[in-house]
C-alpha positions in Angstrom: 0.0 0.0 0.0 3.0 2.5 1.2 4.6 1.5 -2.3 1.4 2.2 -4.3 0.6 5.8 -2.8 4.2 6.7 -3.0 4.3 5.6 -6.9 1.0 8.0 -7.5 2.8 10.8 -4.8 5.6 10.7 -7.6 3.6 10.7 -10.5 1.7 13.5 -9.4 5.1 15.5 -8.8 6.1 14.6 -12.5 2.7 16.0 -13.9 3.0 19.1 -11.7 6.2 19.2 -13.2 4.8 18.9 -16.8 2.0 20.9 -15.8 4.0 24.1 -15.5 6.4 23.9 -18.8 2.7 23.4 -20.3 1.6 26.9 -18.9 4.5 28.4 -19.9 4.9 27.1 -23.3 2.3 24.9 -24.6 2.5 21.4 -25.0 6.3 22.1 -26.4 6.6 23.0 -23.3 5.4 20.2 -21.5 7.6 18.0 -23.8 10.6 19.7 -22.6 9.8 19.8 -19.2 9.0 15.7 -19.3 12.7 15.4 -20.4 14.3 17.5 -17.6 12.9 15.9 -15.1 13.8 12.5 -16.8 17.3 13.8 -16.9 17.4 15.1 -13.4 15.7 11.3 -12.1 18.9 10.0 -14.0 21.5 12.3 -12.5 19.8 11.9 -9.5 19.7 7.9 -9.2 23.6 8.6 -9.5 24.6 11.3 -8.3 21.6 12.3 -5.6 24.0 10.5 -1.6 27.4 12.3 -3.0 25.2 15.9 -3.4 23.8 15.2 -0.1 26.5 14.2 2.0 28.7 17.5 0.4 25.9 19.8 1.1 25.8 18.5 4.8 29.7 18.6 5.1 29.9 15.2 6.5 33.2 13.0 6.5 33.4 9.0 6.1 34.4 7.1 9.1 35.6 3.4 9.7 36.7 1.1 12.0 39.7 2.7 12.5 38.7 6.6 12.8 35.6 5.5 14.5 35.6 2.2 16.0 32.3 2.6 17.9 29.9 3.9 15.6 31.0 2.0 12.6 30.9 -1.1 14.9 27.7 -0.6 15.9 26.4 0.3 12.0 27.6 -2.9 11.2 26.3 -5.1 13.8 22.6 -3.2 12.9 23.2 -3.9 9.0 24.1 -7.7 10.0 21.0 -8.0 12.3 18.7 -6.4 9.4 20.3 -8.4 6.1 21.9 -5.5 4.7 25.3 -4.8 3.3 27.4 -2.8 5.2 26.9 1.0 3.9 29.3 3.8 4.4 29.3 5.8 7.9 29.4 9.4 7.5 30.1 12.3 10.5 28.5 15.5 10.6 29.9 17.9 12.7 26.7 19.4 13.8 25.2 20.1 17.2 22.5 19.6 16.4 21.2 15.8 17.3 20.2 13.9 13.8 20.5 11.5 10.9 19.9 10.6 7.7 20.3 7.7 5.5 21.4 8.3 1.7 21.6 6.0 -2.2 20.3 4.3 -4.6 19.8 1.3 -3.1 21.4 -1.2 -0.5 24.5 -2.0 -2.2 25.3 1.5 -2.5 23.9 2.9 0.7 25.3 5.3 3.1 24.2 6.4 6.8 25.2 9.5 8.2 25.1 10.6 11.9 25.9 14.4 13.6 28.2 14.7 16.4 25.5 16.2 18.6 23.6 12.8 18.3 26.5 10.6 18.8 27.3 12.9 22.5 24.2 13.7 23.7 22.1 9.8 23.0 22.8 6.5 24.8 23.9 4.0 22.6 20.5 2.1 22.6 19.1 5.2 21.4 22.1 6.1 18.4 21.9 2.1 17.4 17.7 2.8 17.3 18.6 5.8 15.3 20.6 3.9 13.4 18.3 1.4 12.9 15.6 3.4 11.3 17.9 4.9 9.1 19.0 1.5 7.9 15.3 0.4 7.8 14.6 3.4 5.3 17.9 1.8 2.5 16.0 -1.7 3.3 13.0 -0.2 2.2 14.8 1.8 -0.7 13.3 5.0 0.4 16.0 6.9 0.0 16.3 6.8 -3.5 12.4 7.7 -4.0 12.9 10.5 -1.4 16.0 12.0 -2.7 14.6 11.9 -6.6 11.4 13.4 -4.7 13.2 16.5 -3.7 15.4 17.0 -7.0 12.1 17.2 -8.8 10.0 19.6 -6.4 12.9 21.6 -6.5 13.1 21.9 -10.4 9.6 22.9 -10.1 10.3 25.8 -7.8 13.2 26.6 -10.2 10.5 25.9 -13.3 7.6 28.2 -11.7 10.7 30.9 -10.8 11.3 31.1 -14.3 7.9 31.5 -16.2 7.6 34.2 -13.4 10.3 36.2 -15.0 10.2 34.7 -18.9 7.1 33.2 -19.7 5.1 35.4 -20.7 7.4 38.1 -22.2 6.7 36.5 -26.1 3.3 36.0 -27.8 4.8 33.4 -29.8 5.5 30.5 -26.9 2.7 28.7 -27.2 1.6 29.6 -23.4 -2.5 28.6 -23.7 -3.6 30.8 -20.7 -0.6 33.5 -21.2 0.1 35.7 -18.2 -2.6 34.4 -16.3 -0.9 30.7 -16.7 1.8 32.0 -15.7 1.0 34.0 -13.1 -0.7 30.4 -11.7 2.2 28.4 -12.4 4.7 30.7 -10.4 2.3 30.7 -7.7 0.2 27.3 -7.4 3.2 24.4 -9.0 5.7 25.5 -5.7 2.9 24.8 -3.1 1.8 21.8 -4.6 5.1 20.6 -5.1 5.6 21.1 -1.7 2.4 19.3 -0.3 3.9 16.3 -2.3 6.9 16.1 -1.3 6.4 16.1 1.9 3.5 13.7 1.6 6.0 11.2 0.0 8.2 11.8 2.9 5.5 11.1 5.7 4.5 8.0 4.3 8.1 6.8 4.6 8.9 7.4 8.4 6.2 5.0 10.3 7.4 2.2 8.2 11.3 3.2 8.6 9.9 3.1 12.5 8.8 -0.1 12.6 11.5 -1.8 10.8 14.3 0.3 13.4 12.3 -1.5 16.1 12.4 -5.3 14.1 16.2 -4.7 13.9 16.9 -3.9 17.2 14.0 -5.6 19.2 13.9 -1.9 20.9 10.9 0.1 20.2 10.9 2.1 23.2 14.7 2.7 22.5 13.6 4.5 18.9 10.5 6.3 20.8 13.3 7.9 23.6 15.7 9.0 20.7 12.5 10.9 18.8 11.8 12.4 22.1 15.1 13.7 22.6 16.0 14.6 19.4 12.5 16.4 18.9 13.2 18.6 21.9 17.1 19.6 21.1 16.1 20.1 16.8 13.8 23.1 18.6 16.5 25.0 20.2 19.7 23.9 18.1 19.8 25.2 14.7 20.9 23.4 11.6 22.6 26.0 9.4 22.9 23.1 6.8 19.4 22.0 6.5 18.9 26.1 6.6 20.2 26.5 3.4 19.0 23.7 1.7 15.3 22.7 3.2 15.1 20.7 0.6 16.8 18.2 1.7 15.0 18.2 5.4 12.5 15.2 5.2 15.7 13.4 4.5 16.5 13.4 8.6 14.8 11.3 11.0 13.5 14.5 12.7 13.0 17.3 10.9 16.0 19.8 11.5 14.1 23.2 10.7 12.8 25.5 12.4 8.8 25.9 12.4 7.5 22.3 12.2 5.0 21.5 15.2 2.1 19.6 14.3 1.1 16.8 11.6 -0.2 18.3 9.1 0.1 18.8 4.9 2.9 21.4 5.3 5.2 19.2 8.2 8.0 17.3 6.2 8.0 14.4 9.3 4.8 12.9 10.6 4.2 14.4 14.3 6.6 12.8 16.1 3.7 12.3 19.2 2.2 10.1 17.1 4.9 8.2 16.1 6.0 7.6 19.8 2.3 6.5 19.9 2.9 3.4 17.5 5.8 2.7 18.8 4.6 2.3 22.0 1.9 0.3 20.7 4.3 -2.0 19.5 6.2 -2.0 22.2 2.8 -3.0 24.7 4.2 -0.4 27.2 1.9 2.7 28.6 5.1 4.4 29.9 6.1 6.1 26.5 8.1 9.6 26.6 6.6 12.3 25.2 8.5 15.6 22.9 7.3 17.8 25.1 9.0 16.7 28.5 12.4 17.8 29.1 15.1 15.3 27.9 16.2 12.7 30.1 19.1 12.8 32.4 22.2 10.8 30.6 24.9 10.6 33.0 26.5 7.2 33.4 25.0 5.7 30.3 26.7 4.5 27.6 27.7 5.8 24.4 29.4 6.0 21.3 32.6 8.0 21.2 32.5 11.0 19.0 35.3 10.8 16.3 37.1 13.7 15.2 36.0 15.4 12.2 37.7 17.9 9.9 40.9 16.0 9.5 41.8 12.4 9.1 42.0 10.9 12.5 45.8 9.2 13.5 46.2 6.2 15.6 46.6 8.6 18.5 43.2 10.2 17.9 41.5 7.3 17.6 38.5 7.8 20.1 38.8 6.4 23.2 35.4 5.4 25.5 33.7 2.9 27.3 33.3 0.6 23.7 37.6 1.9 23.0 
C-alpha cells in the first residue's frame, strides 16, 4: 500500500512538473519539461547520496577513525540483512540523521556529532536502525529523486515568473494568467507532495528500526530527545537547503509542530504512539518533557571530524 501511494505521490510531482512547462509554453513545453525531469531522475539515481553528503559537510568514518559507531552500524546492518553502507560524520550540534543512495549495495548512513554525545547507545543504534530500515526499504532513493524534482519545479515556476510570458509566440495557452498560476500554485503543490512522500516513509522506517533492534521504546526515547534539542539547536545546513529536510529522521528546521500537509516528518507524538503500541508499554516519553538525564549511560565516542583521524586520535570510551 506504502509503495502504491508513493508511486501515485511521484507521478503527481512529475505532472506538476509537466504541468508548468505546459503553462509556460504549450504542450512544447510540457515535452521539454517531461525530459528534464527524466534527466534530473537519471542524474539523481547517480549522483543524488554524494550531493547530499557534500551539502551537509559530512566526512566518512571506519573502523579505525571511529571504532564505535561503525561497529555498531555494522552489527545493525548484520542483524537487518543488509550490506554494510558507508558511515558518515557530521559535525553538527545539532542531534540527527539521515540515511542516503540508490539502493542497498550503494547505501550510506550519516550521523551528527550532537547525536553521537548527547544519546545513549541504545538510542544512536535505534537511530541507526531506522535509518537502515529506510535503504532496506529503498526509500532513500524515491525520497532523494522526490526533492530533486520539487525543486526543479520551484526553479520551473521561478522562471515563467520572470520569462514566460514576455513573447506572444510561446505557445503559453492561458498567457500571463498561466503563468502567473504556475509561479504561484506548481511550488505549493510541489511542496504538499513532497512532503507527503516523505511522511508515508517514516512509520514504516519506524517499525522496521524496532524489528532490527528488538527496541521500540529505544527509537520512541531517541524521537523524544532529538524532537526537543532540533527546537533549540539550529541546523545551518538544513537552513540553506530545506530541501533536503525530510531526509533526517527529525526534521532539522525550524517551524515544524504539528502533523499536518505542510510538516515534512509525521508528528513525532504520534509516532511515539505506534511505537509504543508496539512496544505494549503505557510508559512512553513524550517531545514535550524535558530530555532525560544521561549521566553514566553508555555511548558512542565521537570521532574527530575535519581532519583524518591518527592512531593517536583514535576515540577512546567505554566501547575503545
Amino acid at each position: 500500500m506504502n509503495f502504491m501511494r508513493t508511486a501515485m505521490l511521484l507521478a503527481a510531482l512529475t505532472a506538476i512538473f509537466m504541468g508548468v512547462g505546459y503553462l509556460v509554453g504549450g504542450t512544447g513545453g510540457m515535452v521539454v519539461a517531461l525530459l528534464v525531469a527524466a534527466g534530473m531522475n537519471l542524474f539523481a539515481y547517480w549522483n543524488a547520496d554524494r550531493m547530499v553528503l557534500r551539502m551537509n559537510g559530512a566526512r566518512e568514518v571506519d573502523a579505525r577513525t571511529a571504532p564505535d559507531f561503525y561497529d555498531l552500524v555494522a552489527n545493525l546492518a548484520r542483524n537487518a540483512g543488509l550490506p554494510m553502507p558507508r558511515v558518515y560524520v557530521i559535525d553538527n550540534p545539532q542531534p540527527n540523521a539521515f540515511a542516503t543512495g540508490r539502493n542497498p549495495e550503494n547505501a550510506a548512513v550519516a550521523a551528527t556529532t550532537g547525536l553521537l554525545r548527547s544519546l545513549s547507545r541504545d538510542e544512536i543504534a535505534a537511530v541507526m536502525a531506522h535509518e537502515l530500515g529506510h535503504v532496506k526499504n529503498r526509500d532513500t532513493l524515491t525520497m532523494t529523486i522526490t526533492a530533486t524534482i520539487a525543486g526543479a519545479v520551484s526553479m520551473l515556476a521561478n522562471f515563467a515568473l520572470f520569462f514566460g510570458g514576455s513573447s506572444r509566440d510561446n505557445n503559453n495557452p492561458l498567457g500571463a494568467v498561466g503563468v502567473i498560476v504556475a509561479a504561484l500554485v506548481a511550488p505549493l503543490a510541489a511542496m504538499l507532495v513532497q512532503m507527503a512522500v516523505s511522511r508515508t516513509r517514516e512509520y514504516s522506517a519506524d517499525r522496521a528500526a524496532a524489528e532490527i533492534t528488538g527496541r521500540p521504546m529505544a527509537l520512541a526515547s531517541a524521537l523524544a530527545r532529538i524532537h526537543n534539542a532540533a527546537r533549540q539547536i539550529p541546523n545551518d545546513a538544513a537552513e540553506r537547503n530545506p530541501a533536503m529536510a525530510h531526509l533526517f529522521i527529525i526534521n532539522p528546521l525550524s517551524g515544524a509542530r504539528m502533523d499536518n500537509l505542510f510538516s515534512t516528518h509525521p508528528s513525532t507524538e504520534n509516532r511515539i504512539a505506534a511505537l509504543q503500541a508496539m512496544a505494549g508499554s503505557a510508559a512512553a516519553p513524550r517531545p514535550s518533557a524535558p530530555p532525560a538525564a544521561a549521566a553514566g549511560r553508555a555511548r558512542v565516542t565521537v570521532p574527530r571530524v575535519g581532519r583524518t583521524a591518527s592512531v593517536a586520535d583514535r576515540p577512546r570510551g567505554p566501547w575503545g
